[in-house]
C-alpha positions as CSV (number, residue, x, y, z in Angstrom):
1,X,114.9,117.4,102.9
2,X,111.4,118.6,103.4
3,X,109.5,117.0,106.2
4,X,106.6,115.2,105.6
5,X,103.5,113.9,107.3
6,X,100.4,111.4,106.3
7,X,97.3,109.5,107.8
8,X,98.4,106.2,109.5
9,X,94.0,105.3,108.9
10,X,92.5,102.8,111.1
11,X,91.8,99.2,109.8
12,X,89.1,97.9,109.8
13,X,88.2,93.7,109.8
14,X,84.4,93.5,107.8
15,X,84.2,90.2,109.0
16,X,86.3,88.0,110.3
17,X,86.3,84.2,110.4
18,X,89.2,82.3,112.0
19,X,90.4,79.0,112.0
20,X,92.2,76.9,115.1
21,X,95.3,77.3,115.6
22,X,98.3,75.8,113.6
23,X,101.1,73.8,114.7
24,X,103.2,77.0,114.7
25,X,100.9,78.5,117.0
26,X,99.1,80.7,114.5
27,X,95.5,80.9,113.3
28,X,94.5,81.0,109.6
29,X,91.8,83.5,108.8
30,X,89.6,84.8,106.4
31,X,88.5,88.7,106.1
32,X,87.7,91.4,104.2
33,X,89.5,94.7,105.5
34,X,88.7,98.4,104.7
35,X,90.4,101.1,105.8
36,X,88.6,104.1,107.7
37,X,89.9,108.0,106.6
38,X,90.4,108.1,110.3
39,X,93.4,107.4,111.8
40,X,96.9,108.3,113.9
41,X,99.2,110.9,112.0
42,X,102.9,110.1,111.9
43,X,105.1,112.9,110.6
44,X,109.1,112.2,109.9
45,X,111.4,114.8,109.6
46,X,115.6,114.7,108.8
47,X,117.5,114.3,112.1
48,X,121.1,112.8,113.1
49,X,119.5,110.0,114.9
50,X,116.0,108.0,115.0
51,X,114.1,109.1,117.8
52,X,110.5,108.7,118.0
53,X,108.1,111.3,120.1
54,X,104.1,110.5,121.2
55,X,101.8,113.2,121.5
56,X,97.9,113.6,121.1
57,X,94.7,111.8,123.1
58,X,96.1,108.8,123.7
59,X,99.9,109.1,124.1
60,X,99.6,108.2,127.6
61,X,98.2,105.1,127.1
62,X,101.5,103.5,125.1
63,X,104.0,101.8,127.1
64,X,107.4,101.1,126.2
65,X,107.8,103.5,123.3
66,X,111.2,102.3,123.1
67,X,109.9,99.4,121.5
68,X,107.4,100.8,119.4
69,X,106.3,99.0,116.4
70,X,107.3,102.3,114.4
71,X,111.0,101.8,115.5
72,X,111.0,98.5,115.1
73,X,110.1,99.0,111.7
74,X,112.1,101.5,111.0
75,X,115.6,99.5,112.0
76,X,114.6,96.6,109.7
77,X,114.5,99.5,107.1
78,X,117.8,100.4,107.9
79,X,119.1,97.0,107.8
80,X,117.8,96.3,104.3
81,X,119.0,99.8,103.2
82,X,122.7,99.5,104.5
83,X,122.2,102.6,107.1
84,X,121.8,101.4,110.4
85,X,119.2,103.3,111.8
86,X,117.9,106.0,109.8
87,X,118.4,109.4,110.7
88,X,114.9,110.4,111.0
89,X,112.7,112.1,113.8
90,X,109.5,110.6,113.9
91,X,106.3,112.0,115.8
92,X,103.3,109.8,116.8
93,X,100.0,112.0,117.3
94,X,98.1,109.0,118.9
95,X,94.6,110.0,118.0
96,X,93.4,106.2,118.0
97,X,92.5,104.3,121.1
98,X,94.7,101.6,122.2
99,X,94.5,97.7,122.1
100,X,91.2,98.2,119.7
101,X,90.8,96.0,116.8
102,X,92.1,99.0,114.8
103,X,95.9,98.3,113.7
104,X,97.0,101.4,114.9
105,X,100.6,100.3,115.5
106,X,100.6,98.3,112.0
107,X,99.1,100.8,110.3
108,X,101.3,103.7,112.0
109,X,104.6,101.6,111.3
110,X,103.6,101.3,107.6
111,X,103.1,105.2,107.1
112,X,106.1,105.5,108.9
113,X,108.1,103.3,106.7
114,X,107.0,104.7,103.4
115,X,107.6,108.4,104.6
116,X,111.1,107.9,105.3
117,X,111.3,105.4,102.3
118,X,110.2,108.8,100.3
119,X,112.3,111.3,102.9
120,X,115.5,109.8,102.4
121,X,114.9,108.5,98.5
122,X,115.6,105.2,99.2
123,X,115.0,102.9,95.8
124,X,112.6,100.5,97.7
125,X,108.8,99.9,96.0
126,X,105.8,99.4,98.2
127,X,106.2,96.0,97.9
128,X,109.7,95.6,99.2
129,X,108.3,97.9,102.2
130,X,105.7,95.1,102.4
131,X,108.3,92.7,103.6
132,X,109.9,94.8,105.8
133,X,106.4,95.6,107.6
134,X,106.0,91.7,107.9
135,X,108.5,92.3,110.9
136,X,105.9,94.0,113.4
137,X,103.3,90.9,112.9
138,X,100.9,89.3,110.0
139,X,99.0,92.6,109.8
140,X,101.8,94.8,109.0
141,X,101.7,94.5,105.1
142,X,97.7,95.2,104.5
143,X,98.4,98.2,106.8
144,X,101.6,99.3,104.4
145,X,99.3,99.4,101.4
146,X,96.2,100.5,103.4
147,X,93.9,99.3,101.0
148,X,90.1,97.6,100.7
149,X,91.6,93.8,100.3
150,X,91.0,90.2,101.4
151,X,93.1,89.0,103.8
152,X,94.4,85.2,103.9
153,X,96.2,82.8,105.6
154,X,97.9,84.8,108.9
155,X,96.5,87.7,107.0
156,X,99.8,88.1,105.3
157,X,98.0,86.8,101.3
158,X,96.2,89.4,100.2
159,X,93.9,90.0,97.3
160,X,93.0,93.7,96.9
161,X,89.4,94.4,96.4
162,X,89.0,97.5,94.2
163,X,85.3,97.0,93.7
164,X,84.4,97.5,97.5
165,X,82.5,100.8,97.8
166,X,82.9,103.6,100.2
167,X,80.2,103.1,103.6
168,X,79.4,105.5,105.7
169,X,80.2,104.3,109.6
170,X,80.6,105.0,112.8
171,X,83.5,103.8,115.0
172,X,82.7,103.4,118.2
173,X,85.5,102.2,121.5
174,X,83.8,102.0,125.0
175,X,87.3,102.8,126.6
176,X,88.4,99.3,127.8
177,X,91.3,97.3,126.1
178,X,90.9,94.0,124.4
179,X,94.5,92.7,123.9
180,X,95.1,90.3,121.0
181,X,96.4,87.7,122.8
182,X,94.2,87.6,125.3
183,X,91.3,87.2,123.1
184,X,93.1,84.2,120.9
185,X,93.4,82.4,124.1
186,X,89.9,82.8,125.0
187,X,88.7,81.8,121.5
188,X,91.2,78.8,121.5
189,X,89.1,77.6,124.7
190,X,85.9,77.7,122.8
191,X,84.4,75.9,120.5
192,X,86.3,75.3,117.0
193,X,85.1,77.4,113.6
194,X,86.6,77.9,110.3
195,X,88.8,80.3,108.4
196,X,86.6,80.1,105.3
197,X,86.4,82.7,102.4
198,X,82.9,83.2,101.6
199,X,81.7,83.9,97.7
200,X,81.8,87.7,96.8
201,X,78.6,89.6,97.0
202,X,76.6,89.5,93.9
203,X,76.6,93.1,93.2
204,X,79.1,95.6,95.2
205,X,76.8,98.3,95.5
206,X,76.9,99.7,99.3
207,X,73.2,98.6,100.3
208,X,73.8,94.7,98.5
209,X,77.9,94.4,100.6
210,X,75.9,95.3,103.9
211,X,73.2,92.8,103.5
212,X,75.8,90.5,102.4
213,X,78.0,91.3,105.2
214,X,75.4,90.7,107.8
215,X,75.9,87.2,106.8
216,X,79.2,86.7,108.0
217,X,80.4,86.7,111.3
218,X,83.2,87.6,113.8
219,X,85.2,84.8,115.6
220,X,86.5,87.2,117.8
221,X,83.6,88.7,118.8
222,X,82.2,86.2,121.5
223,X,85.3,85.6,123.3
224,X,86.2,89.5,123.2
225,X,83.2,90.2,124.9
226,X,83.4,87.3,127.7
227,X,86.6,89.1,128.8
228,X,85.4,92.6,128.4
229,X,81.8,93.6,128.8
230,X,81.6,96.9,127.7
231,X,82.3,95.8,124.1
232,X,78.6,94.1,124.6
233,X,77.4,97.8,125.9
234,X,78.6,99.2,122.8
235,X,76.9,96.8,120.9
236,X,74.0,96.8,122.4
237,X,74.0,100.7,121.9
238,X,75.2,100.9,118.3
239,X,72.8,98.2,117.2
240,X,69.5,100.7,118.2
241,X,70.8,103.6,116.6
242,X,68.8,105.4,114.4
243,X,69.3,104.1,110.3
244,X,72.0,102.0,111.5
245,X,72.5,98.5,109.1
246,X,74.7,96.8,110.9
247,X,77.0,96.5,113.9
248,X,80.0,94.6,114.4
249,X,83.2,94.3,116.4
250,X,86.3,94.9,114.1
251,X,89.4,92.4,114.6
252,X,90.0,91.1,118.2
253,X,88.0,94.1,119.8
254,X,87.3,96.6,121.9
255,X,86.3,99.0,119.0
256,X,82.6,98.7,117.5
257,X,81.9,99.6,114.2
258,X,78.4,101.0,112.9
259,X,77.1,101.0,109.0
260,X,75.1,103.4,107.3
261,X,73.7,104.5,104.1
262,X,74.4,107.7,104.4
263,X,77.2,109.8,105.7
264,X,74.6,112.2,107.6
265,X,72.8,109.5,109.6
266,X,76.0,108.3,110.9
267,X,77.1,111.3,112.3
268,X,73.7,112.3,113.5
269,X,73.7,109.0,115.4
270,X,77.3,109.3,116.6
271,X,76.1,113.3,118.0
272,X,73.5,111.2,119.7
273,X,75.0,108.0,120.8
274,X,78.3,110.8,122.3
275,X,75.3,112.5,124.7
276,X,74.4,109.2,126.6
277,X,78.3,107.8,126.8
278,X,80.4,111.1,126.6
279,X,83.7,108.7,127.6
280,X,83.9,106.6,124.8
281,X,85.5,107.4,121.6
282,X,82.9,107.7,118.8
283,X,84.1,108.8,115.6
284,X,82.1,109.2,112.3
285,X,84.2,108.0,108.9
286,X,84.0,106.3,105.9
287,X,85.5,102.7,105.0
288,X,87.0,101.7,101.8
């Protein structure tokens, strides 16, 4: 068996409008997700047991890899499977910031799950791996497909969106954490909104879906930055760059996310925006 590797790419929430929370303790929400071709990279290679080892920028930043949503993933596999745990070595190289409105452990759980689906020829489709990746939280199956798609209910209906174009952006994470729960709790204490799907944009061309999504909004946004500052400093910075369209904070925060027409001006303003604020992460990609 041939080892095998592939981009875990960071998701990314266009908007993101959420509704109170439910008597199960969950909010409803509406978004539209892309995914970036940036990302983690998760390799898996054939060993006698599953072990799991983190290594690039920001391995030291995961605690408890023990528990890691890739693990856990990777048991329920087993379970459904009949193997117990599946004898695969798995390597984590980290290479997206931690806690950062990205699903970096959702996303690197699904990559994970359908490499040693494909590793070990195990007769599950993606959409049995979807279930499976339901197990490390709402976000796990849009991250197993990785696809442009709207994202309902906990996030866990899903309508793919085929038509959404590729925009240039740039990512941008001032180096403070913004933990999901955290951020519900502070959005729970403020005033109410609503998990409502707006009408699709009248044409998809880039230019016409950033106007349109300049008209949306995200709920996580206000209460993200009461508890962490520095995602308004990132704001605030991305939002004078040069050619920039529009800024927004991605899921429950801390990363910032910067649209462009072109794939040049965003990395000339990331070149530039990486002189004044050399310890964030800025990174230049493309979404959908």
């Amino acid at each position: 068996m041939t080892p095998r590797s592939a981009l875990a790419p960071a998701k990314i929430n266009l908007f993101l409008h959420v509704g109170p929370v439910d008597e199960a303790g969950y909010h409803p929400l509406a978004s539209l997700v892309a995914f970036a071709d940036v990302g983690d990279r998760i390799s898996v290679a054939p060993s006698d047991r599953l072990f799991l080892t983190v290594e690039g920028p920001f391995a030291g930043a995961l605690h408890g890899a023990d528990d890691n949503l890739i693990l856990r993933a990777l048991r329920a596999l087993g379970d459904v499977a009949g193997l117990g745990e599946p004898p695969v070595a798995v390597t984590l190289d980290k290479r997206l910031p931690i806690a950062a409105g990205l699903g970096g452990g959702s996303s690197d759980a699904g990559a994970a799950l359908k490499l040693t689906r494909d590793l070990l020829a195990l007769e599950l489709d993606d959409d049995a791996l979807a279930d499976i990746a339901m197990t490390v939280g709402a976000d796990g199956p849009m991250c197993l497909y990785a696809r442009a798609a709207w994202a309902e209910g906990r996030g866990e209906i899903l309508t793919p969106e085929p038509r959404l174009p590729s925009v240039p952006a740039l990512l941008i994470n001032p180096g403070v954490a913004s933990p999901t729960g955290e951020v519900y709790r502070a959005f729970d204490a403020g005033p109410p909104s609503l998990a409502d799907r707006p009408a699709a944009p009248s044409s998809w061309d880039a230019a016409a879906v950033i106007d349109w999504l300049g008209r949306q909004r995200n709920d996580l946004q206000a209460p993200a930055v009461a508890r962490a500052p520095a995602i308004a400093r990132a704001l605030d910075a991305a939002s004078i760059l040069p050619d920039v369209r529009l800024v927004r904070m991605s899921g429950s925060g801390a990363t910032v996310f910067a649209l462009f027409d072109t794939a040049a001006a965003a990395a000339s303003a990331g070149r530039s925006l990486a002189k004044d604020n050399p310890r964030w992460w800025i990174a230049p990609a493309n979404l959908g």
